[in-house]
Residue frames as qw, qx, qy, qz and C-alpha x, y, z in Angstrom:
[[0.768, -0.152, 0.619, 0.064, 49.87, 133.20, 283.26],
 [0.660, 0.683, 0.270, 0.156, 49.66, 133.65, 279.23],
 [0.064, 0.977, -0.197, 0.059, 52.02, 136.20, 279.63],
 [0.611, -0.448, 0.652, -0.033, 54.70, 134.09, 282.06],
 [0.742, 0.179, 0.622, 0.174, 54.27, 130.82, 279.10],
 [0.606, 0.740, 0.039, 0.288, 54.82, 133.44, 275.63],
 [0.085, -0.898, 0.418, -0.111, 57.68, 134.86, 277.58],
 [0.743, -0.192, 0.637, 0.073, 59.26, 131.21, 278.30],
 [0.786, 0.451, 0.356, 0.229, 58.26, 130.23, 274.80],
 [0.267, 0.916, -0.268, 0.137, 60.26, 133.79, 273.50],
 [0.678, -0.623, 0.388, -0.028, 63.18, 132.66, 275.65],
 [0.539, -0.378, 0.753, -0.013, 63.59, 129.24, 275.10],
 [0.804, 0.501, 0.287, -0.142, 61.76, 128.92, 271.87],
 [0.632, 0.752, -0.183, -0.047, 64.57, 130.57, 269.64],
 [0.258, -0.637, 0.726, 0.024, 67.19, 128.45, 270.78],
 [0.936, 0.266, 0.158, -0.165, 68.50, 126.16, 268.49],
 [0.865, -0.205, 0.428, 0.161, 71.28, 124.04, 266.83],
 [0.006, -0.394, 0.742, 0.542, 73.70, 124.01, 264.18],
 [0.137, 0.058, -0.529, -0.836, 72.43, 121.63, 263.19],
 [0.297, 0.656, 0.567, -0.400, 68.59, 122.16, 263.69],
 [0.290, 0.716, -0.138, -0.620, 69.44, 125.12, 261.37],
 [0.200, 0.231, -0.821, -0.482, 71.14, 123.02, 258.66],
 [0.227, 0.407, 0.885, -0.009, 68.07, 119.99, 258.95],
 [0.445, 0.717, 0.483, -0.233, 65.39, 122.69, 258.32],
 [0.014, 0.678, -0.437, -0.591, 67.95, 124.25, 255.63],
 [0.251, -0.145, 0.957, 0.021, 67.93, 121.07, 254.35],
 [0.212, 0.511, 0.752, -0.359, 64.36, 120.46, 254.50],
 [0.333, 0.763, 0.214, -0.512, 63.81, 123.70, 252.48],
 [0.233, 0.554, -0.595, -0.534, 65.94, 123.29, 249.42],
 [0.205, 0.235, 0.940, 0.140, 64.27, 119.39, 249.23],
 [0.369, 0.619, 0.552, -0.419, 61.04, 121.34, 248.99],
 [0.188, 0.691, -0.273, -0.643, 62.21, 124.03, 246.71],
 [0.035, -0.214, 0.924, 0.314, 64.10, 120.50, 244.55],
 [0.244, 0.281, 0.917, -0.142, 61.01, 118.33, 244.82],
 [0.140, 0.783, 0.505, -0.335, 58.40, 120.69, 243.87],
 [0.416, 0.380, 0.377, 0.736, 59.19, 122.78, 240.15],
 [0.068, -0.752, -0.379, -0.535, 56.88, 125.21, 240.87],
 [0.559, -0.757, -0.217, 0.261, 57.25, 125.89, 244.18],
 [0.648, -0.222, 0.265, 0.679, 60.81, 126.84, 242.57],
 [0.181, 0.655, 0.330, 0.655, 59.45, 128.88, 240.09],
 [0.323, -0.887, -0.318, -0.081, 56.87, 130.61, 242.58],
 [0.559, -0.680, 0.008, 0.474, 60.08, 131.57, 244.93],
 [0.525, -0.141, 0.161, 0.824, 62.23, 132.90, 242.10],
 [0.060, 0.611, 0.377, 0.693, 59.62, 134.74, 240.27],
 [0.600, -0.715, -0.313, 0.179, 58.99, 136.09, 244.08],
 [0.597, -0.465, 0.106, 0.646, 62.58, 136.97, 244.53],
 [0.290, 0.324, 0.473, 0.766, 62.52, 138.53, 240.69],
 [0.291, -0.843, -0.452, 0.020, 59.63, 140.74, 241.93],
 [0.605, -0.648, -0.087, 0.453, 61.64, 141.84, 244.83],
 [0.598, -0.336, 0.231, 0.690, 64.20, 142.71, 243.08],
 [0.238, 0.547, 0.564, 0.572, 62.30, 144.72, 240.33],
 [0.151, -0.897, -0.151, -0.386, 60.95, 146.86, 242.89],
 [0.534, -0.816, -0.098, 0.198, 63.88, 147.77, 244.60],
 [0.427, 0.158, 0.424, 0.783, 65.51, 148.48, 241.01],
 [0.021, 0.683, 0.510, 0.523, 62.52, 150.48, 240.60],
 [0.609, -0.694, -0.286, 0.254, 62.52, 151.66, 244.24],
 [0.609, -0.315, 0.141, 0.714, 66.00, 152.96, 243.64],
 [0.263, 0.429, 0.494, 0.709, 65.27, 154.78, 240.60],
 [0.379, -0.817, -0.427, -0.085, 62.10, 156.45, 242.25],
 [0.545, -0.734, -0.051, 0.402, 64.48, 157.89, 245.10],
 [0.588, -0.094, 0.345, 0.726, 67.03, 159.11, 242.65],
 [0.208, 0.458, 0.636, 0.585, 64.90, 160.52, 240.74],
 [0.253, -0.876, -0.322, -0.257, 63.35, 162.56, 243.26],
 [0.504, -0.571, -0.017, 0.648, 66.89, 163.31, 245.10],
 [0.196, 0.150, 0.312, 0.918, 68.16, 165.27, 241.45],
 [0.029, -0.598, -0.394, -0.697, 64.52, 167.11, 241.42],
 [0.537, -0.809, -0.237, 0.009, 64.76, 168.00, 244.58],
 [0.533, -0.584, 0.171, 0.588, 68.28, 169.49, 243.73],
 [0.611, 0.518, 0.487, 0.348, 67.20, 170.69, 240.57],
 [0.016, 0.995, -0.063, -0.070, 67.80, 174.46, 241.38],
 [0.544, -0.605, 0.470, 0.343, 71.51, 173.52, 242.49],
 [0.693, 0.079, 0.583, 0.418, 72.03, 171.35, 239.37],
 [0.439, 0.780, 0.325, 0.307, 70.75, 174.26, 236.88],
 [0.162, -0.983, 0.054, 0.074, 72.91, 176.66, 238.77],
 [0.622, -0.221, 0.623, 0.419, 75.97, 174.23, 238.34],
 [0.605, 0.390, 0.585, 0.374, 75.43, 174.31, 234.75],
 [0.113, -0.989, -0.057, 0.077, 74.76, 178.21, 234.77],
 [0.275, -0.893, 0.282, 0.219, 78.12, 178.59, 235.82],
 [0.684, 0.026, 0.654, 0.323, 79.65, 176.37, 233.58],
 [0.491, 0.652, 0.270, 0.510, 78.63, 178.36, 230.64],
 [0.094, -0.984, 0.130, 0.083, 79.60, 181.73, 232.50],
 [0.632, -0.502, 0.487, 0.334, 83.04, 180.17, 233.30],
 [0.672, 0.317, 0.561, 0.363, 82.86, 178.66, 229.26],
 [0.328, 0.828, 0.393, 0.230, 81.97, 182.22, 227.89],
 [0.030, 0.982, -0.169, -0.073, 84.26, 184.48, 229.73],
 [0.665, -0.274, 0.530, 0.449, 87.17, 181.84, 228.98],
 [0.584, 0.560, 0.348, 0.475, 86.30, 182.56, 225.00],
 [0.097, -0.979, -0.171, -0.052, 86.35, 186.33, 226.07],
 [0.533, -0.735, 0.338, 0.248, 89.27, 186.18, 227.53],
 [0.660, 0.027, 0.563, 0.497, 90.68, 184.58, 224.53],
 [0.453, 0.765, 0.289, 0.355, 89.33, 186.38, 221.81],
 [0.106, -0.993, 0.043, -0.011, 90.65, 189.76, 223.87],
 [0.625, -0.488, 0.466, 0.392, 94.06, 187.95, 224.04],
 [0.695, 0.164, 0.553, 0.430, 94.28, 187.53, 220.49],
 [0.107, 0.962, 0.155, 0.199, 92.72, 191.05, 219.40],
 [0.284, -0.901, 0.329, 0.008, 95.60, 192.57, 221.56],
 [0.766, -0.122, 0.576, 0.257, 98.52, 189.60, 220.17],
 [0.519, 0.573, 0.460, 0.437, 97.34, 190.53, 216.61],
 [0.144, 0.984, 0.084, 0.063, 97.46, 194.56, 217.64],
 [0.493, -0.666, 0.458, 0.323, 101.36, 193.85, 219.05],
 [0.587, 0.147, 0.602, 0.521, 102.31, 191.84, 215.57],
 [0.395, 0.784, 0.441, 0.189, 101.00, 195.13, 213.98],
 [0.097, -0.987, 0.132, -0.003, 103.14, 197.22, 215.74],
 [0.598, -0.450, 0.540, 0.386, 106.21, 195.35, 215.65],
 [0.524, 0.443, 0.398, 0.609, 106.07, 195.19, 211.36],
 [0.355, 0.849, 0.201, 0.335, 105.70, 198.63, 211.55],
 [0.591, -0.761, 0.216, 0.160, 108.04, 199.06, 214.13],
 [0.733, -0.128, 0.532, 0.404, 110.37, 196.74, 211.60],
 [0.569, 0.609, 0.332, 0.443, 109.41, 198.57, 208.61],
 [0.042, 0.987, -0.077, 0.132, 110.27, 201.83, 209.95],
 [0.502, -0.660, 0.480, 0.286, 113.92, 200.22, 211.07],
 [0.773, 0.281, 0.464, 0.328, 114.37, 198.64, 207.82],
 [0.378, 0.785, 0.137, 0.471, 113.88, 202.35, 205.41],
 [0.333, -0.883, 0.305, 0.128, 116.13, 204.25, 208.77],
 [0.626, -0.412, 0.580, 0.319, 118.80, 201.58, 207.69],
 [0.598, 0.521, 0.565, 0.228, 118.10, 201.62, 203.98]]
């Protein structure tokens, strides 16, 4: 029988109005108005909230990057390989740039004293 009368009440209890909803809307922002503190209490409440689920967020971040910390140090890894064999690659371009401009003046001086 208890059963049968919370099953009714589940039913038929959560049926309700427009405006029912707007009266106890209503109803709660008079309280919230009427009552400073009560106003405080709820925002410093809601401030709370919202601290720890700034903090909350952080937390989880924090433990997603150290829990990809291998990945992230390998990323970076390769970044300097990639950085170091780009200078390489330069320096060997310029060694071999600087060994062609050596042969071409002497290439030029030796056409200059044929034509001289």
């Amino acid at each position: 029988m208890k059963k049968l009368v919370l099953i009714l009440l589940v039913m038929f209890g959560g049926v309700a109005s427009a405006d029912d909803l707007a009266q106890k809307k209503q109803m709660c922002v008079d309280a919230m108005n009427a009552d400073p503190a009560f106003a405080k209490s709820v925002l410093s409440t809601v401030d709370k909230q919202l601290d720890q689920q700034t903090i909350d967020a952080h937390n989880e971040a924090f433990h997603h990057i150290q829990k990809n910390e291998s990945q992230v140090i390998y990323a970076y890894a390769a970044m300097w390989v990639i950085a170091a064999g780009f200078v390489v690659f330069l320096w060997r371009r310029q060694q071999a740039l600087r060994s062609e401009i050596a042969q071409l003046r002497s290439e030029l001086a030796a056409a200059a004293k044929e034509g001289a």
